[in-house]
C-alpha positions, 0 to 999 in steps of 0.5 A: 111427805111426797117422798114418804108417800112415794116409799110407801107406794114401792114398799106396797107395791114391791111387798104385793108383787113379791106376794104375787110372784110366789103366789104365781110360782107355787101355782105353776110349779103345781101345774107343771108337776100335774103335767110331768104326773100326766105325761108319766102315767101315759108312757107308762100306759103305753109301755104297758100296751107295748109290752102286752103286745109283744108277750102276745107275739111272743106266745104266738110265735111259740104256738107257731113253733110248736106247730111247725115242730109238730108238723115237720115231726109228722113229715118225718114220720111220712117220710119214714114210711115212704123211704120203707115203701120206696124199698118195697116197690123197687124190690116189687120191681126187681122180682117183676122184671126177674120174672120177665115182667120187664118195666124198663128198656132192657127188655131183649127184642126178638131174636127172630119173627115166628114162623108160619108153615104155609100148611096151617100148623100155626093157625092164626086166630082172632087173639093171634100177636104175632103180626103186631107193631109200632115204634114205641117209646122205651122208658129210659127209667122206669122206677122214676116212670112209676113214681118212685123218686129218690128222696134226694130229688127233694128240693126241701129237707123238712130237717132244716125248717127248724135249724134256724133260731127264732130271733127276738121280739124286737121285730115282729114283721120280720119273723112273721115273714119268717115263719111263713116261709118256713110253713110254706116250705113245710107244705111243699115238702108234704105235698110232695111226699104226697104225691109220692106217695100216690105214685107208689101206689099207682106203681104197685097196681101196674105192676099187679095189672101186668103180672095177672094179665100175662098170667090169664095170657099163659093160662089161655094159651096152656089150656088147650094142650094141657087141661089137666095141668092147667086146672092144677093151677088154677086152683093152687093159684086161686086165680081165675073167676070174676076180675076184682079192681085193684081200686078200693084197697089200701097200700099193704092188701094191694102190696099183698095182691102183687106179690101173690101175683108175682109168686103165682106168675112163676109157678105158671111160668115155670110150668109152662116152659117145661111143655114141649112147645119148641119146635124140634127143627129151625127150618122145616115143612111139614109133610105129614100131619097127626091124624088118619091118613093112608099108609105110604107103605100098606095103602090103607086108612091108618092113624098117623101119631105125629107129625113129619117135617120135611128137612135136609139130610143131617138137619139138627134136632133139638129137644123141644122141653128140658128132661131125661133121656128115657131112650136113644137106640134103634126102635123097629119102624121108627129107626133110630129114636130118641125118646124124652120124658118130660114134666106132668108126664109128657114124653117126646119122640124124635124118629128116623134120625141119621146121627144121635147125640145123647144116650138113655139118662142124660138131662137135655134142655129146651133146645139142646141138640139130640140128633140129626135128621135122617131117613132110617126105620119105615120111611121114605125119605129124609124127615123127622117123625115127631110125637108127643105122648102123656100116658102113652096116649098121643096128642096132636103137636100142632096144638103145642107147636102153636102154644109154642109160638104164642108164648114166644111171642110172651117172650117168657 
């Protein structure tokens, strides 16, 4: 009976504990899949969040590289202009200087210093230049002076911000740094096309401030010795009147601006050149003056319609303005004359000359040689008698002498 109550016990016993272990195990298998369940569903979340994420940096990279690519487009086109500009400017130069509007260091110096007759014939004024100086700096490139830089300078080519493919999502930071470095690139070459583009500007309004400052320096000198061809000028010109600044105007009316001044400088240049403003001799004194004076001869008050410079026997003569022999023979008291017509109806007299080197229709230029000086006609000895004449009527050569140095010191 002990024995059997005793199996009886284990069978209960064994029976309970295996009801209990599968009882336990469904629970903790049912726990366990609830986990795994759980545990799933949050990688799952977090994938989700990661993916959005990413699509987040994805699109704004592509915003990004839109707008880069709208920008550097934009660059291009600037560049475009500014390259179109470089050509104007340096074209605006190069007339400028052909003009004598020099900008570089290839400017002639001098060939010599004016002379002055100890008479007065070139009396000095308060505007006089020709006692000015200094050591100046000479511009060794004057286009890279102005502004105008050659795009090749350019440290950054706006076409290779956008040569390198944009790398995958897998890391963000990376590509961030990365499309900063090709924003602030992009922003360098703009602000560098910029600036350029200022400094083309201010290149043009220098070259318009030069060019209507030597033409004001013309008309001032001309004015005197030719009204009436100054007048023509002026009012074919349009020039003259209140100073406009070249401030306030946009790129293409200061562009116009410079180029009519330009256009303008050589018609005023041309024009003046073709005075008689040379002097007829290199070295000379001036004995008599234009003006009443006693006759050397009659000993009475007559009016003298030139000037006389003392010179060597044989000094050379030179036409003092370019144009077209009218006469060279001997002329009663002027003895052996040469007499040139010249532009705006200016004519010029050489008399009393030993030698003459042209005949009636030749063309001289300024400076040509036309005779030498000698003492033949009405004189009293060695010396040039020399008259200018506009409509037969005769005008003071001092006053063009004295324009003539003036505009020398132009360098024109």
């Amino acid at each position: 009976m002990i024995c059997g109550a005793l199996a009886c016990v284990a069978t209960t016993l064994g029976l309970s504990g295996t009801a209990g272990y599968y009882l336990m195990r469904s629970d903790m298998m049912a726990e366990a899949t609830a986990e795994r369940t759980e545990l799933v569903l949050e990688y799952q979340d977090h994938i989700d969040r990661l993916r959005t994420e990413i699509e987040k940096l994805t699109s704004r990279q592509m915003v990004d590289r839109e707008t880069v690519e709208i920008q550097v487009m934009d660059v291009l086109r600037r560049q475009q202009d500014l390259n179109q500009r470089h050509a104007i400017v340096a074209d605006l130069v190069a007339r400028a200087e052909s003009v004598g509007i020099y900008l570089s260091n290839d400017k002639p110096l001098p060939q010599q210093k004016p002379s002055l007759d100890s008479l007065g014939l070139a009396s000095i004024k308060s505007d006089d230049k020709s006692a000015i100086g200094g050591q100046s700096e000479l511009i060794e490139e004057p286009v890279k002076a102005l502004g105008l830089r050659e795009s090749a300078t350019r440290s950054v080519d706006p076409l290779t911000i956008l040569q390198k493919t944009t790398p995958a999502p897998a890391a963000p930071r990376g590509d961030l740094k990365k499309n900063s470095e090709k924003q602030f690139a992009l922003d360098a070459v703009k602000a560098d096309i910029s600036e350029m583009d200022v400094e083309s500007t201010a290149a043009v309004d220098a070259i318009t401030v030069a060019t209507e400052s030597r033409i004001e320096d013309i008309l001032g000198i001309t004015h005197k010795i030719a009204p009436a061809v100054n007048a023509a000028l002026m009012k074919d010109s349009s020039i003259g009147g209140p100073f406009t600044p070249v401030s306030g105007k946009t790129f293409p009316g200061r562009l116009k601006r410079a180029d009519s001044a330009l256009k303008t400088f050589r018609r005023v240049k041309f024009t003046a050149l073709r005075l008689p403003v040379k002097r007829p001799l290199r070295n000379g004194t001036v004995s008599s003056r234009y003006g009443p004076r006693v006759d050397p001869f009659l000993r009475r008050l007559a009016m003298h319609t030139g000037i006389d410079f003392k010179a060597p026997y044989g000094a050379r003569v030179y036409s003092t303005a370019p144009g077209t022999v009218l006469n060279a023979k001997w002329a009663g008291g002027y003895g052996k004359m040469v007499e040139i017509k010249h532009a705006n109806g200016f004519v010029t007299r050489y008399a009393h000359l030993s030698r003459m080197h042209v005949a009636e229709g030749d063309h001289v230029l300024a400076g040509d040689l036309i005779g030498n000086v000698g003492s033949t006609g009405r004189s009293t000895g060695a010396h040039l008698h020399y008259e200018i004449r506009r409509n037969d009527k005769p005008h003071d050569p001092g006053t063009f002498l004295t324009a003539g140095e003036k505009l020398s010191a132009l360098s024109l």
